[in-house]
C-alpha positions as CSV (number, residue, x, y, z in Angstrom):
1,X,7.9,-18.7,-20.4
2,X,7.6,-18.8,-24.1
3,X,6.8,-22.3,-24.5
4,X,4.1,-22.6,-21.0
5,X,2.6,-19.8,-23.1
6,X,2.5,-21.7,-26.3
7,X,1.1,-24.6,-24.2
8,X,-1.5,-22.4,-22.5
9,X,-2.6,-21.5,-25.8
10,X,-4.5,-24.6,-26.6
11,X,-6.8,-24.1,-23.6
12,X,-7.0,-20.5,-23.7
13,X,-11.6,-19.5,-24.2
14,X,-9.8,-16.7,-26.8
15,X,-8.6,-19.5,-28.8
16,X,-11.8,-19.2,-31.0
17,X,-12.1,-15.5,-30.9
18,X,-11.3,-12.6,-33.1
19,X,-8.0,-11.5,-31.6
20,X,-8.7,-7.6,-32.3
21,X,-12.0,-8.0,-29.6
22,X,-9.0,-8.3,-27.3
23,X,-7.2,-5.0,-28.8
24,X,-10.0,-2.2,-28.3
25,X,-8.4,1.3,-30.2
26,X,-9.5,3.0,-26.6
27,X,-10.7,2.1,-23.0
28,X,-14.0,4.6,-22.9
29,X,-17.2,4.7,-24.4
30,X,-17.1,1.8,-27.3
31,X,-13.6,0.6,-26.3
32,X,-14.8,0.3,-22.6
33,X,-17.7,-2.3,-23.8
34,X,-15.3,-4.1,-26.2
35,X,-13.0,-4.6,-23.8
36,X,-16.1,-5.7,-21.3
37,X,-16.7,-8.6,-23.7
38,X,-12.6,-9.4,-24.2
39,X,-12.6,-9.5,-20.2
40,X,-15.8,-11.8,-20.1
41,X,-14.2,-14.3,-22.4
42,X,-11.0,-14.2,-20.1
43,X,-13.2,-14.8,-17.2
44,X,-14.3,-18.2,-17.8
45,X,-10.6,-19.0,-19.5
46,X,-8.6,-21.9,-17.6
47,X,-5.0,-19.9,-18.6
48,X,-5.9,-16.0,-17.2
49,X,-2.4,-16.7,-14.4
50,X,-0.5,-17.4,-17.5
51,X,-1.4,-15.1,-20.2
52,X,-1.5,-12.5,-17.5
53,X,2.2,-13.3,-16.5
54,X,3.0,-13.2,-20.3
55,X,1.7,-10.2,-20.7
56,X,3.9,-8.7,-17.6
57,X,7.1,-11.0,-18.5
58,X,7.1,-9.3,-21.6
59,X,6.0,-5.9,-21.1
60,X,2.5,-5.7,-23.3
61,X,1.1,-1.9,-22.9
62,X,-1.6,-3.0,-24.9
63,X,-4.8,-4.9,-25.0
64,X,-6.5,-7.6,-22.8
65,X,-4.2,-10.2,-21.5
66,X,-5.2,-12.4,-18.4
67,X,-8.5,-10.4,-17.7
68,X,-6.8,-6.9,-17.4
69,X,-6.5,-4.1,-19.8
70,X,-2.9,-2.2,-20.5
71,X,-3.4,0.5,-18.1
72,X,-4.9,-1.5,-15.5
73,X,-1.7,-4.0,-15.8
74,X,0.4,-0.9,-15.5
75,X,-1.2,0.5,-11.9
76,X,1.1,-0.4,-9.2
77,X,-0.2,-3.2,-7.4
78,X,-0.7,-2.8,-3.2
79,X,0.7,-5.6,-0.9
80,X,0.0,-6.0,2.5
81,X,-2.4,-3.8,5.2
82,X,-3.3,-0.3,4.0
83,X,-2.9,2.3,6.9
């Protein structure tokens, strides 16, 4: 995974970003809207699938990775029909 990541990398839209926009200190009030702008950048990125599964792979609690903040990567994710 390491080296797909590595190779993701080069067409990652963060590339030319400050990495702490992607590391806001909360998730409310200023640290919501920071992480609004890290999760805009991710959403025109080619590589979301793969940071996102590097992010999971390797157990990052925090900041934006693949469009999704730390606690929304750590909500259990629902398969299937709801009853």
């Amino acid at each position: 995974m390491e080296t797909r990541m590595v190779s993701a990398l080069s067409e990652a839209a963060c590339r030319g970003e400050d990495p702490e926009l992607f590391f806001p200190v909360t998730e409310t009030g200023p640290g919501a809207r920071q992480a609004a702008r890290a999760k805009a950048v991710c959403a025109r990125c080619p590589v979301t699938s793969a940071c996102l599964a590097y992010a999971l792979d390797n157990g990052l609690a925090h900041g934006v990775f693949g469009g999704l903040t730390g606690s929304e990567r750590r909500r259990p994710i629902r398969v299937g029909n709801a009853a």
